[in-house]
N, C-alpha and C positions, 0 to 999 in steps of 0.2 A: 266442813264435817257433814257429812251425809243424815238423812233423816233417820231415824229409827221408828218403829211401830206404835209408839207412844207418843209421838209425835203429831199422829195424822189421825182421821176422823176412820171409822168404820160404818159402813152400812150394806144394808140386805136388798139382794137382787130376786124379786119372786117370780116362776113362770106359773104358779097355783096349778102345777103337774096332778093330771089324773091319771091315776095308777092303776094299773090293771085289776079287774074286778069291784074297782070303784066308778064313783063318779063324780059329777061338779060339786055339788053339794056338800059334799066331805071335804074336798079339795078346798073349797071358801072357810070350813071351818078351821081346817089345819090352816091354812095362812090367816088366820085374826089371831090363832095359837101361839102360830112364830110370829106374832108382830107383839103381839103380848109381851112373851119371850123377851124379844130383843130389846122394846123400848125400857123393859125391868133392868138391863144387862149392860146398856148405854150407848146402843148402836145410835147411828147421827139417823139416817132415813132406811125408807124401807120402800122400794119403788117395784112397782111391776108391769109388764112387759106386754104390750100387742102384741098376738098372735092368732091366723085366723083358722080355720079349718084344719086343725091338728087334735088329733084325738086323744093328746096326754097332755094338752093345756088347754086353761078353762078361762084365760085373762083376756077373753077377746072385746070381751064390753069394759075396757079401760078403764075408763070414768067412773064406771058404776061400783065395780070394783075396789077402786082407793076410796069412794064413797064409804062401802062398808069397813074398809079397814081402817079406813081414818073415825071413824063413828063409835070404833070398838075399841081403841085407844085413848091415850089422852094429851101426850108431847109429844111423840116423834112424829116427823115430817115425813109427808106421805105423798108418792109422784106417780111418775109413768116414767117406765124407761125402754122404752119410750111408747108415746102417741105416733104412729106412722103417717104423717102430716097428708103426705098425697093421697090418702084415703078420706082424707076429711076435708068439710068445707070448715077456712078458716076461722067463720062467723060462729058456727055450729063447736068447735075445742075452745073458744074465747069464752061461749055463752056456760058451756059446760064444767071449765074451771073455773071461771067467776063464781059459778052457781058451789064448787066446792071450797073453793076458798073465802066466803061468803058464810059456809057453815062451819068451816076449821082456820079460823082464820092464822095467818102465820105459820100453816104447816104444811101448805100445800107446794108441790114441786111439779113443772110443766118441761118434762123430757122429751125432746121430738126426733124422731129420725126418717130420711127420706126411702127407707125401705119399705115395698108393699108388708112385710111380716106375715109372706107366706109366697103360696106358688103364684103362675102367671094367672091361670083359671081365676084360682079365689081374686085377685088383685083385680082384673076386668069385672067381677059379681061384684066388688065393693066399687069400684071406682067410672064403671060406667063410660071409661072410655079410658085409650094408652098412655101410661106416662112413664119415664124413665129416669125419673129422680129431678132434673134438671131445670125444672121449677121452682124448685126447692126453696131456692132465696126469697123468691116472690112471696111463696107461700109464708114465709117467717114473717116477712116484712108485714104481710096482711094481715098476717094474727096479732105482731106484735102493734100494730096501729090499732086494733080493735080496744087493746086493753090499759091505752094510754088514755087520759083525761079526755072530757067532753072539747073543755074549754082550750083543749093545745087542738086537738086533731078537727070539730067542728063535722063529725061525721054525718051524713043524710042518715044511715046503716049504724046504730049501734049494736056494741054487745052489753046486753041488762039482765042481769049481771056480768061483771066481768071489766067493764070502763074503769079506767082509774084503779084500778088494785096492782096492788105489788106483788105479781106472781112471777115468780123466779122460772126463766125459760133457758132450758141449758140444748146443745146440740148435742146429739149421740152419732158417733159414726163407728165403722169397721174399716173405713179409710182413709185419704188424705181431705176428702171434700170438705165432710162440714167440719173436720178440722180446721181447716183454713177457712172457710167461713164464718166457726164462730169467735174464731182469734180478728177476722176482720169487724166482726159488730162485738167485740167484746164480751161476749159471752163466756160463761162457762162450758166445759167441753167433756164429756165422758164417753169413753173408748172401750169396745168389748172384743176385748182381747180375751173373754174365756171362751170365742168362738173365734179369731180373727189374730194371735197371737204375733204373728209374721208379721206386722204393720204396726205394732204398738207403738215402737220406740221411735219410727218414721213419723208417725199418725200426731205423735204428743211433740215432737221438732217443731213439727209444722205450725202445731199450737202457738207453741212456744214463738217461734218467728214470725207467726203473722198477725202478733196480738197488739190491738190498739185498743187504749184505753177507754172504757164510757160510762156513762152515768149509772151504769150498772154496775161494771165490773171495772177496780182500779187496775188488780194486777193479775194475770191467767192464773185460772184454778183448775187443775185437771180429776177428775173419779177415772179410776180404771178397774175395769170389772175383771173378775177371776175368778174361774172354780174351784173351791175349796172343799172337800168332804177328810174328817178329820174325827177317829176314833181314836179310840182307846191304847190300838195295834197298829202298828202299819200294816199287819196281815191283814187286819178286819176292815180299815179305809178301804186297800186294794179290793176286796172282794163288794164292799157298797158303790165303790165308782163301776162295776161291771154294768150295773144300772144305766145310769149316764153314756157307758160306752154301746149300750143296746139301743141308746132312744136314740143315738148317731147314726148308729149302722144302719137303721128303718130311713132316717131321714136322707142317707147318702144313698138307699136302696130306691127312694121316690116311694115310701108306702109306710108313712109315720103312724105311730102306734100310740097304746098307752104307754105309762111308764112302769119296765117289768120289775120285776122282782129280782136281785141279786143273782148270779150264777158261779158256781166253783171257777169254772176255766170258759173262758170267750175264745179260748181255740178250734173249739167246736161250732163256733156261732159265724164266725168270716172267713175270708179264704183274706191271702199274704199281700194282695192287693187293697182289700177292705178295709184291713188292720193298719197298712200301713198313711193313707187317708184319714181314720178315726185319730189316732194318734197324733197324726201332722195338727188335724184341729184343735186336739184336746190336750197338746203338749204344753200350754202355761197351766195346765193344771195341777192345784196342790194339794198332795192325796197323803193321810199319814197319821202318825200319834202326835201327840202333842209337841214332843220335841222336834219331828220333822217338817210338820207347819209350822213348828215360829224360825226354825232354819233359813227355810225353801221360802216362805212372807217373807224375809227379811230380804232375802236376795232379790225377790220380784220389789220391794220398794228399791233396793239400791239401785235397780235396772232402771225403772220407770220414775224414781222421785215423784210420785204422784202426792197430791195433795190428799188423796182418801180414796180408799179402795171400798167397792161394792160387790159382796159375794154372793156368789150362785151357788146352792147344795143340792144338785141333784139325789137323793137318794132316797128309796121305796119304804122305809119304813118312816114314818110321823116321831117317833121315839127318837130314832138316830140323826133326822135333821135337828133336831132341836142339839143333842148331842154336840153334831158338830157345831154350831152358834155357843155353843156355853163353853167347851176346849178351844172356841178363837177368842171370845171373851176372857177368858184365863193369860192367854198370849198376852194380848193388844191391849186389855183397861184394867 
């Protein structure tokens, strides 16, 4: 018998989107809003996303970030989804989530992915020199030594803080790699498939198949991400995903923006070519009333069997994200 929604955990995917005619500042304060929200509602985590020189996301200082929202909470578990590892030195994300998990303890989450989380420009200003993911393992392995015991690893180089803590380190991918890499170190594995849909069910196989067990993790635990926005109408969802479907179009234009404001018709906004690229990306998305997200959720769990889904709510008004989180709350708990 297949899972049902009640079954599996929920949590919130945040990009702390700045919307047009805003700014950061607002932006911080609506995500401690929705983090409020959700931990009142009984989401599992609430993780947010590196991202660097984009003008409608403000999450590029990571750490600092889950800082504040985990500061402004009280139980749920607060991460990165991810840290973009080859942008960091791994002594430097050991010393940083020690130091948060040191202040919250037990609810810290260390999500990592081997994507720069932006263009090639920004990715040489943050890293100083090329790389093409393919490190990657190295780099896990380095961090995850930093923040093993004194007395096991015996390191010249510590992380203080950070040594000895039990911070939960999961892989994020969009493909088969650090799937299969974190099913090789046991790791837990989350897939973003509300950008990457095409490779989900390939992505989570591979989990599945190349998972060995470790002091970590006994048996694979997969998060698969998805876009939800979820009103009252299906007319009024379709018309708040125009939002999300405009911060595509900029990004597949090479000229990312803030995030706009809702429009009538996006026929006017792409040509046949545009639309049909936004769509290919943004087709595991689940847009609707309340009866049509617990439908179309159910279907993506029967697809995916994932152990817990992590939602993205793209949308310009502060009011209607919250919205949608309390009509999947209604669904799911």
């Amino acid at each position: 018998m297949g899972k049902t929604l009640k079954d599996i955990k929920f949590s919130v995917l945040d990009l702390a989107p700045i919307k047009e005619g805003s700014n950061a500042t607002e932006s911080f304060k609506n995500s401690l809003e929705l983090a409020r929200h959700v931990e009142k509602w009984g989401y599992n985590r609430y993780w947010v996303a590196e991202h660097h020189s984009m003008p409608g996301i403000a999450s590029s200082a990571t750490s600092v970030l889950i800082g504040y929202i985990a500061g402004g909470t009280s139980k749920i578990r607060v991460g990165s989804g991810g840290i973009m590892l080859p942008n960091h030195s791994p002594l430097v994300i050991a010393e940083q989530f020690g130091t948060l998990e040191s202040m919250y303890p037990n609810r810290i989450d260390l999500g990592l992915g081997r994507a720069p989380g932006s263009d090639q420009l920004t990715a040489r200003a943050l890293r100083r020199y090329p790389s093409d993911g393919n490190d990657f393992p190295e780099l896990v392995e380095e961090l995850s030594t930093y923040l093993k015991s004194h007395e096991e690893t015996r390191l010249s180089v510590r992380a203080i803080p950070g040594e000895g803590l039990a911070i939960p380190i999961w892989l994020l991918g969009s493909s088969d790699f650090s799937a299969r890499l974190a099913g090789s170190l046991g790791l837990p594995f989350a897939f973003a498939s509300h950008f990457s849909p095409d490779y989900t069910v390939p992505a989570l196989n591979t989990y599945y198949n190349s998972f060995t067990p470790s002091d970590k993790l006994k048996q694979p635990y997969a998060m698969v991400g998805v876009n939800i926005i979820a009103a009252d109408t299906d007319e009024r969802a379709e018309f708040l995903a125009t939002s999300s479907q405009q911060q595509f179009l900029s990004l597949i234009r090479n000229t990312p923006t803030q995030l706009k404001p809702p429009v009538p018709n996006m026929e006017a906004l792409w040509t046949t070519y545009e639309k049909s690229i936004v769509q290919k990306q943004l087709k595991a998305s689940i847009i609707g009333s309340e009866e049509t997200v617990a439908r179309k959720l159910q279907a993506f769990l029967d697809e995916t069997q994932a152990d817990e889904i992590i939602i993205n709510t793209q949308v310009y008004s502060q009011t209607d994200r919250l919205r949608s989180y309390e009509i999947v709350k209604k669904i799911v708990m």
